[in-house]
Each structure stands twice: as C-alpha cells, then as structure tokens.
N, C-alpha and C positions, 0 to 999 in steps of 0.2 A: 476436403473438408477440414476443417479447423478442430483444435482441441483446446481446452481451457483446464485449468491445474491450477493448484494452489502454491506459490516459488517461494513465499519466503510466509516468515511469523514475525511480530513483536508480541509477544504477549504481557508486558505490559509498558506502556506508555504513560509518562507522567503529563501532569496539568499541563496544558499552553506548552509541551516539549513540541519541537519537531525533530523527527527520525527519518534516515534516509538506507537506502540501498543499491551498491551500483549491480545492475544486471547486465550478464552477457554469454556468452555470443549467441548472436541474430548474423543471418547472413539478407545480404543486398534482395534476395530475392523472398524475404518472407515479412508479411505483415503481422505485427506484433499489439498488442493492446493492453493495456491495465485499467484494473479496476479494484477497488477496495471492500471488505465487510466487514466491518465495525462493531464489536462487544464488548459492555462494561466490562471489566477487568477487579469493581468492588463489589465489597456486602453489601452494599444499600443497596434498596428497591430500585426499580429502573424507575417509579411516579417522583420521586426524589429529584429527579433531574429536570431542569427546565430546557435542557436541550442534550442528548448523544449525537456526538458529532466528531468527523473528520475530513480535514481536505487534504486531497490527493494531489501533487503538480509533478512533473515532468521536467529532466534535465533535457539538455538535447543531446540527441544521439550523435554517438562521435565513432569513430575508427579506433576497432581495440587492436591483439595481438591477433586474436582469433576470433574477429568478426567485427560486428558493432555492438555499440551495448550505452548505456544511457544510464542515470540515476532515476529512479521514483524517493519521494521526498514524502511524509503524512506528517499533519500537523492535526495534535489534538485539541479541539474546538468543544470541547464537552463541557458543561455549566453543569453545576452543581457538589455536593458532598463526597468530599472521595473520586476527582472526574476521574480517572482512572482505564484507558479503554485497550483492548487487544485487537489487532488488526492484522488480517490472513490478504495479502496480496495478491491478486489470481491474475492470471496471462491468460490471454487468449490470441494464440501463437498460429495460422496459415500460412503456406507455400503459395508463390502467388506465380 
C-alpha cells in the first residue's frame, strides 16, 4: 500500500513566476506520483479572482548519487488582484 505526504511548501508565489524543486531519492523499484494543492496566498476575497490556478510539469527523471529523482516545476496561473498563491506538493510514493 502506498502513502501520500506533503514534500515540499512555497508559500508564496509571485504572478506569472514559475518555481521548481529537484526531488530525490526514488529507487528503480518504487512508483512515485505528484500532485499539487493550490491557496491564495492574498487579502483579497477568493470572488475577486477570475481564475485560482496552477500548472504542475515534470522534469524527467534522471540517475542521482542516491537513487533517482526528477525536478517538479508550478507555474502560477492565477488572474486577478494580488494573484498571489501557496502551493503544498504531495507524493504519492509505492513499492512496486
């Protein structure tokens, strides 16, 4: 059975930035997954926003010192006053 955690934080992220983190070690034998949760990070109401948003991508995984390991990359995509957002990156990490 699989376990899922939270590995890393930004807490906060400017306009149109992209932010990255290289993660690691993963060994050959365990399947790994990411996923992102996304929070304004301003005072403005969240109806102020015509859009909360981030995109998630994926370096490719490469051969570290101690295993493998890959970059995740967020790019803040939020319109509106203050886009401003925090993003908690979770794993969802199996032995396969």
């Amino acid at each position: 059975m699989g376990a899922v955690a939270e590995v890393f934080r930004w807490n906060s992220i400017a306009p149109d930035a992209t932010v990255g983190v290289f993660i690691h070690p993963y060994q050959a034998n365990e399947f790994v997954a990411f996923s992102i949760n996304v929070a304004l990070a301003a005072n403005e109401p969240s109806g102020a926003y015509s859009r909360i948003a981030a995109q998630q991508s994926e370096g490719l995984t490469q051969i570290h010192v101690d295993g493998l390991a890959r970059t995740i990359w967020v790019e803040n995509q939020t319109v509106g006053p203050q886009p401003y957002i925090s993003v908690g990156l979770m794993r969802f990490r199996q032995s396969v």
